[in-house]
Structure formats: structure tokens, C-alpha cells
C-alpha positions as CSV (number, residue, x, y, z in Angstrom):
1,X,5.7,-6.6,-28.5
2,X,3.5,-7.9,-25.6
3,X,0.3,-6.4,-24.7
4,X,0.5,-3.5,-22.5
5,X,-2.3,-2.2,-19.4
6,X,-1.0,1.5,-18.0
7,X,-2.3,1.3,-14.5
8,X,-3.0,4.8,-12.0
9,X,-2.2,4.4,-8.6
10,X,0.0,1.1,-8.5
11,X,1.8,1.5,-5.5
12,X,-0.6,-0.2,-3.2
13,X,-4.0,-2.1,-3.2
14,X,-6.4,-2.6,-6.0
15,X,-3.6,-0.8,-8.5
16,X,-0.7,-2.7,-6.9
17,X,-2.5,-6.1,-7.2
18,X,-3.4,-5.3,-10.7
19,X,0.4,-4.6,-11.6
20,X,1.2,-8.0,-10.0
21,X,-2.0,-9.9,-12.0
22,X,-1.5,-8.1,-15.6
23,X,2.7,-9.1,-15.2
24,X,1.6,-12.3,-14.1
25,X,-0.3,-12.8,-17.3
26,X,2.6,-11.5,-19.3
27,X,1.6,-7.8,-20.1
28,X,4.3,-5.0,-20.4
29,X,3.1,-2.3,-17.7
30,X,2.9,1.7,-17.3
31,X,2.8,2.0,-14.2
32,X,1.9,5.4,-12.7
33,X,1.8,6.9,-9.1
34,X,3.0,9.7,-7.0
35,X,5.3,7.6,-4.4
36,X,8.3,7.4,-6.4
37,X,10.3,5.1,-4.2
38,X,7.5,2.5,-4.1
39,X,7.1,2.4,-7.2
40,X,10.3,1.8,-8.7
41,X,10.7,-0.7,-5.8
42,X,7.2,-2.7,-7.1
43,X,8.1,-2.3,-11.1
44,X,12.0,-4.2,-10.2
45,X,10.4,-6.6,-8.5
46,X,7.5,-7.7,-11.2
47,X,10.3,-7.3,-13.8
48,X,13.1,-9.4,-12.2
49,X,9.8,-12.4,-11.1
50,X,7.8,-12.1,-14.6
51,X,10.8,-11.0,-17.4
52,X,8.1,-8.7,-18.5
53,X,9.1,-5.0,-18.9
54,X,8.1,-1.9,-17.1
55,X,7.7,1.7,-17.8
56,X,7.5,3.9,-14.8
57,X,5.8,6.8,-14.7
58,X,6.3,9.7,-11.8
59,X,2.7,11.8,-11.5
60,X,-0.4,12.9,-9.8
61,X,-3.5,13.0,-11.8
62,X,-4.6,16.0,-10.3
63,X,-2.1,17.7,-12.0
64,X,-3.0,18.5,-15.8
65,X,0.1,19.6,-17.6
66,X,2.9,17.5,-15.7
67,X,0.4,14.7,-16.0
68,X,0.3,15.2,-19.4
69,X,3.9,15.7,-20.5
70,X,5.3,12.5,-18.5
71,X,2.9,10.4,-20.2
72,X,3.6,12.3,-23.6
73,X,7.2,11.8,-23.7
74,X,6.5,7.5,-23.6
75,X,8.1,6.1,-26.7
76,X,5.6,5.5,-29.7
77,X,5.4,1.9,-28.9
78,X,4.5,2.5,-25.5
79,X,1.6,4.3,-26.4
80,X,-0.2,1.3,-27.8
81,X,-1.8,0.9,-24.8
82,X,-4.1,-2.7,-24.8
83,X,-6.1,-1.8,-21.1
84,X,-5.8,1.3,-18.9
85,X,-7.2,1.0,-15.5
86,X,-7.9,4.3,-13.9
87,X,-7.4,3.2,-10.7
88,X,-6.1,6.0,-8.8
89,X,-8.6,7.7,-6.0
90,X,-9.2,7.8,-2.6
91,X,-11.9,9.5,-0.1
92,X,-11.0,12.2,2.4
93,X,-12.7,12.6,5.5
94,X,-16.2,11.6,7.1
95,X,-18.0,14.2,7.8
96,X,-21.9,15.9,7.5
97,X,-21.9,18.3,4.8
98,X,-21.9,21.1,6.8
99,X,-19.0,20.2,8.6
100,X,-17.0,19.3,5.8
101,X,-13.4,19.9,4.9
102,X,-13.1,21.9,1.1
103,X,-10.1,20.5,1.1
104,X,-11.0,17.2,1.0
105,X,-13.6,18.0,-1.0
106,X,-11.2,19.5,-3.7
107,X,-8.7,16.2,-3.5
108,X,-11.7,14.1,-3.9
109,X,-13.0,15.6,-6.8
110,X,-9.6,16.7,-8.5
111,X,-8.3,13.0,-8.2
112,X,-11.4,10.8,-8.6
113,X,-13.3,13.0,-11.6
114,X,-10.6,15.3,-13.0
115,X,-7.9,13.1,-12.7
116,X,-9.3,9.8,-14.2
117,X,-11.0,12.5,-17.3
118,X,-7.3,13.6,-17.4
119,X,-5.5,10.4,-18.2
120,X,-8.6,9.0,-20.1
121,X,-8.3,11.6,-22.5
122,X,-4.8,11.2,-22.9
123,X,-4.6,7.6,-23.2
124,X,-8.5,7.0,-25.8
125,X,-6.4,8.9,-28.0
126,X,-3.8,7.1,-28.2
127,X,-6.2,3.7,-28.3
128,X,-8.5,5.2,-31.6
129,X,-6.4,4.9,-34.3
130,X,-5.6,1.2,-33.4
131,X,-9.7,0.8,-33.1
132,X,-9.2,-1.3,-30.5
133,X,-8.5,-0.6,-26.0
134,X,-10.4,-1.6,-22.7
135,X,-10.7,1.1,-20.5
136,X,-11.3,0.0,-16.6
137,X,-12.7,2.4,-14.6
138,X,-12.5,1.5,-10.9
139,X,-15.9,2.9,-9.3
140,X,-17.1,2.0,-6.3
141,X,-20.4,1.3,-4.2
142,X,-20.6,4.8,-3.3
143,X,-21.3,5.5,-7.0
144,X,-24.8,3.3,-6.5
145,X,-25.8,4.1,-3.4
146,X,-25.3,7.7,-1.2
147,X,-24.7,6.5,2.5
148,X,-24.2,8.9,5.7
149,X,-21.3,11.4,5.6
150,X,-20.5,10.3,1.9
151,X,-21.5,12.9,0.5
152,X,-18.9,14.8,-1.4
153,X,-17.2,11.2,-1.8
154,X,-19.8,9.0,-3.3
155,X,-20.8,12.4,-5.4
156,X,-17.5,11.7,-7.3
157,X,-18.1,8.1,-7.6
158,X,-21.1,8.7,-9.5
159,X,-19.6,11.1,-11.5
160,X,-17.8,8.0,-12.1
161,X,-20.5,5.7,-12.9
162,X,-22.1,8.6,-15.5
163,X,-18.7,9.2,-17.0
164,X,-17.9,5.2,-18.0
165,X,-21.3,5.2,-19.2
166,X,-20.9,8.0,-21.2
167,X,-17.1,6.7,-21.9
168,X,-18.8,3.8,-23.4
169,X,-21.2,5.7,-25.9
170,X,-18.0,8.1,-27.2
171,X,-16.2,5.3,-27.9
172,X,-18.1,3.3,-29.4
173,X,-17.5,3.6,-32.7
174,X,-13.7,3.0,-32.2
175,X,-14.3,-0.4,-30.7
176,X,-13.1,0.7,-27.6
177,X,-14.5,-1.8,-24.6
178,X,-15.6,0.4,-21.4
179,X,-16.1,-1.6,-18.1
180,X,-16.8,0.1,-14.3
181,X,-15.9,-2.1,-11.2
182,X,-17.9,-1.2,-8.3
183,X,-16.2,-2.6,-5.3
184,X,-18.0,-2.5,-1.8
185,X,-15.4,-3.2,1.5
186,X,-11.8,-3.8,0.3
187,X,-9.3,-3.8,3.1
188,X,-6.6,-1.3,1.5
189,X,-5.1,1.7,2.5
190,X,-8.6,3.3,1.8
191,X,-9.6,4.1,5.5
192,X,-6.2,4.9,6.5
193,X,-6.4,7.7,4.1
194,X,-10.1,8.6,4.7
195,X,-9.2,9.3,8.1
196,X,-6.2,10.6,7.8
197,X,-3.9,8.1,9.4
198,X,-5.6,6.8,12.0
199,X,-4.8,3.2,11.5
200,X,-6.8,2.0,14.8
201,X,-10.2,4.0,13.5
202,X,-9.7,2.2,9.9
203,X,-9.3,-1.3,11.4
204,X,-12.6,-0.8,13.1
205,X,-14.1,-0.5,9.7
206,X,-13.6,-3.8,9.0
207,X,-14.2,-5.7,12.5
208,X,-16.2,-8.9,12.6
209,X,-16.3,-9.4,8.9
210,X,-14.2,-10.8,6.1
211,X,-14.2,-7.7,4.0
212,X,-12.4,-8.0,0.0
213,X,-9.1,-8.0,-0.7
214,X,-7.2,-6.2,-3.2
215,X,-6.6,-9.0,-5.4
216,X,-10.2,-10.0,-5.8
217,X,-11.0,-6.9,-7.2
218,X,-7.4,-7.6,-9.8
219,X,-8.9,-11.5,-10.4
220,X,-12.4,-9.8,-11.8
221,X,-10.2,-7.1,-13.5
222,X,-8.4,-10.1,-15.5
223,X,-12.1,-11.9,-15.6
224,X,-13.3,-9.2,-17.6
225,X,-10.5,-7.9,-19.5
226,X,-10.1,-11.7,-20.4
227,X,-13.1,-12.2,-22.3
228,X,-13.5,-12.4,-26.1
229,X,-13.3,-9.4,-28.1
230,X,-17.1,-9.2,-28.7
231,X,-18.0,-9.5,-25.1
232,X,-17.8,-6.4,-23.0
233,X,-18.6,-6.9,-19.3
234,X,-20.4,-3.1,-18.9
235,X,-20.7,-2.8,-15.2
236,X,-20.1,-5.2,-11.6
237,X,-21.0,-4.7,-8.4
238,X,-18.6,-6.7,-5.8
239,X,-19.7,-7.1,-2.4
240,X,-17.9,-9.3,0.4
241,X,-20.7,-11.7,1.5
242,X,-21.0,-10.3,4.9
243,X,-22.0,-6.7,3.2
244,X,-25.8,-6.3,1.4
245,X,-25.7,-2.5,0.9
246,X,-23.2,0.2,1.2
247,X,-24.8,0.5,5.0
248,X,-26.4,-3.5,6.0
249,X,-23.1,-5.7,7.1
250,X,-23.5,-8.5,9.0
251,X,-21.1,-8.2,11.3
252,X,-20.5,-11.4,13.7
253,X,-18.2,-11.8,16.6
């Protein structure tokens, strides 16, 4: 059987480009997200373009036990899983800490922290007993650096960064590879959902610049899952040029 990468939130940007890149390279696919129609609309179309095949899988990370039994019920073979890219977060809101929605805060934290420990678990388990697995955690910028109104957001994106480091010590001894890409400006759906909709309020995010686009972030994914098996590529930061810092973008008419 081919390799297979389970992917979280494949129905659009970083995840959806990594469906396309892994299929591309030949790699069988779980593919798991919460928009059902998009995603058996994306797995028919990598199948019929790349013969490869595709489970789908229907489920929000936040949610523990259904989660857990519709990745359980996979066939055994499914569960050799070669690369799992937690993919699947998001940031809510922009807003001083004491204006702050709890909501947001608990969909931030229940999707980016809980939801990623959720599926990791799940998945390192089934990965030990082949002593082997490359776990891809998708960070962010926010998980180096705190900028204004981040707060609750890059909170969780460090939890991120300290979790694939401690991912990495765990698993060690089951020659499991751990590697965190830290992204800076991709243009996905990730302002639309920070604020809420607004699709004129996330364009100005990325004005007078050439931010990232999904499939860079899938190209270093492939990079690093690509290299020899005793090379692990721990930790990258990816920044568009125009963009020093989480804050400092050079921004030119």
C-alpha cells in the first residue's frame, strides 16, 4: 500500500494545498474537516487527477469522543499513518484582553490546543508500534512572538510551539520525527474567520504586500517531510519577504 499523511482541516488553505501536494506525490490521504460537502468535493477530485485513494473523515477536533470514534472505526490498514499534519486551527477575534470575546477564546483554545492534543494522541498510537511517523504541527508566528490584541491567539500558538517540543522528547524513542511550521502572512481564509466574515476588513490585512500563499507553506511541508530518515527538520519560521516580525511589514504602494 502507498504511504499515507491524515491531514486536519483540508478543506481550504494550508490543509487543502497539502491534500493536493501529498496526492501529487502519490500518498493515500485521510482527509479530515468539518465541511462535509467540501470535502467530499476536494477528495473526488484529487482521486479521479492522481489515481491515489482517499479516506474521508467527517469531524471537529474540538470534539473528543466523535473525534475519536470516526477516526477509530478506519480499517487497520488505514491506520498506518506515514505523516499527520495537524493543521486544523483558526483565530477568533482582535481584541484587548479586556474586551475579549470567551467565546472566541474557548474556540481558539479547544481547536488549536485541545484539538491538535486530541488527534495527536490518537494517531502516535497508532504510529509506535510501526517505530516509525512524522508528525507536522502547523504553528505559527504568533507562537514566537506576542503582538497587539493576540493575546488569547498567539497564547495557543505557543502552547503549540511547547507541545511539538515536548511531542518531540515523548517520542523519541519510537523514532517518531516531530517538526513545527511557523508561518507569518498566508493569504487564506484566516482573516475572514478572525473577523468574522468581513471579507473587505481581511483584504486590508494583506494590502501593499505579497503576503504567502497556501501552497508555500504545502512545498516546505513536502521539503521537510521529504528528507532522509535520519534528518528531522525540528522547527521553521516562514516569513513573506515584505514581513520582518509578526508587527514590521514593509508595506509599498
Amino acid at each position: 500500500m502507498s504511504k499515507i499523511a491524515l491531514i486536519t482541516g483540508a478543506t481550504s488553505g494550508i490543509g487543502e494545498a497539502c491534500a493536493h501536494t501529498f496526492a501529487q506525490q502519490g500518498y493515500n490521504l485521510v482527509l479530515l474537516a468539518r465541511r462535509e460537502d467540501r470535502l467530499a468535493k476536494i477528495a473526488h477530485h484529487l482521486e479521479d487527477k492522481y489515481a491515489i485513494t482517499i479516506k474521508q473523515v467527517f469531524a471537529d477536533v474540538r470534539d473528543k469522543e466523535s473525534l475519536t470514534a470516526a477516526l477509530e472505526v478506519l480499517p487497520a490498514e488505514w491506520k498506518k499513518v506515514d505523516v499527520l499534519i495537524n493543521n486544523a486551527g483558526l483565530s477568533q477575534g482582535l481584541d484587548p484582553i479586556d474586551k475579549g470575546d470567551t467565546n472566541d477564546w474557548d474556540i481558539m483554545i479547544d481547536t488549536n490546543v485541545k484539538g491538535l492534543l486530541y488527534v495527536t494522541k490518537i494517531v502516535s498510537n497508532w504510529m509506535i508500534p510501526n517505530q516509525s511517523g512524522h508528525i507536522i504541527n502547523i504553528g505559527s508566528i504568533a507562537g514566537k512572538e506576542v503582538y497587539p490584541n493576540g493575546n488569547v491567539y498567539c497564547a495557543s500558538k505557543h502552547a503549540v510551539d511547547a507541545l511539538s517540543k515536548g511531542m518531540r522528547i515523548d517520542l523519541l524513542p519510537h523514532g517518531i520525527k516531530v517538526t513545527e511550521i511557523n508561518p507569518g502572512m498566508v493569504e487564506t481564509e484566516f482573516s475572514v474567520v478572525r473577523f468574522k466574515g468581513d471579507e473587505d476588513r481581511a483584504k486590508k490585512v494583506y494590502e501593499n504586500l505579497e503576503p504567502l500563499i497556501a501552497d508555500d507553506i504545502a512545498d516546505a511541508i513536502w521539503y521537510v517531510v521529504s528528507r532522509p530518515k535520519h534528518v528531522n527538520i525540528n522547527d521553521m519560521l516562514i516569513m513573506p519577504t515584505a514581513q520582518a516580525t509578526a508587527t514590521i511589514i514593509n508595506r509599498t504602494p
